[in-house]
C-alpha positions in Angstrom: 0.0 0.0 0.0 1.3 3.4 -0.8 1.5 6.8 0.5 -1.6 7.7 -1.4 -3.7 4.7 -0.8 -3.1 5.0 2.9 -4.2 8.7 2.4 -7.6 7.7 0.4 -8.4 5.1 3.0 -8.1 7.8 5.8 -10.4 10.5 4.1 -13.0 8.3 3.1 -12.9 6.7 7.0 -13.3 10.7 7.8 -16.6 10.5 5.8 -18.0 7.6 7.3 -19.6 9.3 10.5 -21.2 11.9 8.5 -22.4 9.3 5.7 -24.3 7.3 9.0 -25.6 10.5 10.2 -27.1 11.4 6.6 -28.2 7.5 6.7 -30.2 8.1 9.8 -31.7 11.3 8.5 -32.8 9.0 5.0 -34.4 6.9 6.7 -37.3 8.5 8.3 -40.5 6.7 7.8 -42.9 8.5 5.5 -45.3 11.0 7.0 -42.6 11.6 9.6 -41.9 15.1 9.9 -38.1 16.1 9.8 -36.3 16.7 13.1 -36.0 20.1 14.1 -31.9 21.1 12.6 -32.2 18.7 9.9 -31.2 21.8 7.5 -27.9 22.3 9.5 -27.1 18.6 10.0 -27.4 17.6 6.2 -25.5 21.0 5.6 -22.4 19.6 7.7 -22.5 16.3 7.1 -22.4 17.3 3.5 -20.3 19.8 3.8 -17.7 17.6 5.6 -17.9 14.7 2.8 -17.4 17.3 -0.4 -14.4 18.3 2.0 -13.0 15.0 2.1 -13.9 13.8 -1.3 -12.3 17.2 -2.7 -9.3 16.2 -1.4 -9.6 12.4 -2.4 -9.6 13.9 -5.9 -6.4 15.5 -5.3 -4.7 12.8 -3.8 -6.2 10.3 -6.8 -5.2 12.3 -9.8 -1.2 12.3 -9.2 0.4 10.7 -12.2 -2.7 10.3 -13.9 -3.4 12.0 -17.6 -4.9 15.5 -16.9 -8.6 13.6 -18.3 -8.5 11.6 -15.4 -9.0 15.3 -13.2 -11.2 16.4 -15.6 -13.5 13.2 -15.3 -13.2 13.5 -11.0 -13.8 17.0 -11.1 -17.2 16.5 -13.1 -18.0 13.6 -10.3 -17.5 16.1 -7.4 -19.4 19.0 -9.3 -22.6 16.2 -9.7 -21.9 15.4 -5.8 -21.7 19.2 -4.8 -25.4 20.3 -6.8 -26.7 16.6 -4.9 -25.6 18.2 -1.3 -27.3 21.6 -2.4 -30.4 20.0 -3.3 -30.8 18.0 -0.1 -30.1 21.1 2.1 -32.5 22.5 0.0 -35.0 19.7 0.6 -34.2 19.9 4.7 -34.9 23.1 4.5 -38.3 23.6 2.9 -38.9 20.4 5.3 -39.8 18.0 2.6 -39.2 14.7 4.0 -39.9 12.7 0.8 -38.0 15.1 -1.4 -34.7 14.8 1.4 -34.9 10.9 1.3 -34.4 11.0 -2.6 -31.7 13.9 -2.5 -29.5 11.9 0.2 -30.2 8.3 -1.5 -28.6 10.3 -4.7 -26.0 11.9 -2.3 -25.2 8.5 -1.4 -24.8 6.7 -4.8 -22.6 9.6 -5.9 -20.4 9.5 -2.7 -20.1 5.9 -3.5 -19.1 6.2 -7.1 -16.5 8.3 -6.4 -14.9 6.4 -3.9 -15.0 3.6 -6.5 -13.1 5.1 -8.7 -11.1 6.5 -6.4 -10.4 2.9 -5.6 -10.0 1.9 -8.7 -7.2 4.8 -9.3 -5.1 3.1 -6.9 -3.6 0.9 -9.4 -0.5 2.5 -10.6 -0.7 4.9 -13.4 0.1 3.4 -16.5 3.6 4.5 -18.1 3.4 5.9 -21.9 5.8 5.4 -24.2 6.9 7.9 -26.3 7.1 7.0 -30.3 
């Protein structure tokens, strides 16, 4: 394991707590009405994994082709506009609509760390012609 795989492991384990705490709030039955600070609660726990995914990104990208930032970068921008909407959805106190937003949330954190994971395979040498 490298230097940088240790370092991925230990940002996405920094994401876990707030991942569980998002969990919780996705899981609220239907017709339950959101706890009171659900608004702020999403917005940190979201807040904290764009923080830790952000740098992920930078960590994943070293000695990759300058594509492979581009493609990450577009990943975190889709993850960033999910955490806005399900703020959004705490706030206006839409249960249904914040279960959706964080299930998203969730399958975008997830793919990220995927390929994350799958960048820590060593980049692969070009040869020049």
């Amino acid at each position: 394991m490298t230097a940088a795989d240790n370092e991925l492991t230990a940002l996405r384990a920094r994401c876990m707590p707030y991942l569980a705490r998002l969990a919780g709030l996705a899981s609220t039955p239907s017709g339950t009405p959101l706890p009171a600070g659900a608004d702020a609660e999403v917005a940190e726990a979201t807040g904290a994994v764009l923080a830790q995914t952000g740098k992920a990104v930078s960590v994943a990208v070293t000695g990759w082709p300058a594509t492979t930032g581009e493609f990450l970068t577009a990943r975190l921008t889709r993850l960033r506009t999910a955490a806005g909407d399900a703020v959004a959805a705490a706030r206006s106190g839409d249960a249904a609509a914040l279960r959706a937003r964080l299930r998203q949330f969730d399958a975008l954190t997830s793919a990220l760390w995927t390929v994350h994971e799958a960048l820590a395979v060593p980049a692969p040498r070009v040869r020049a012609l």
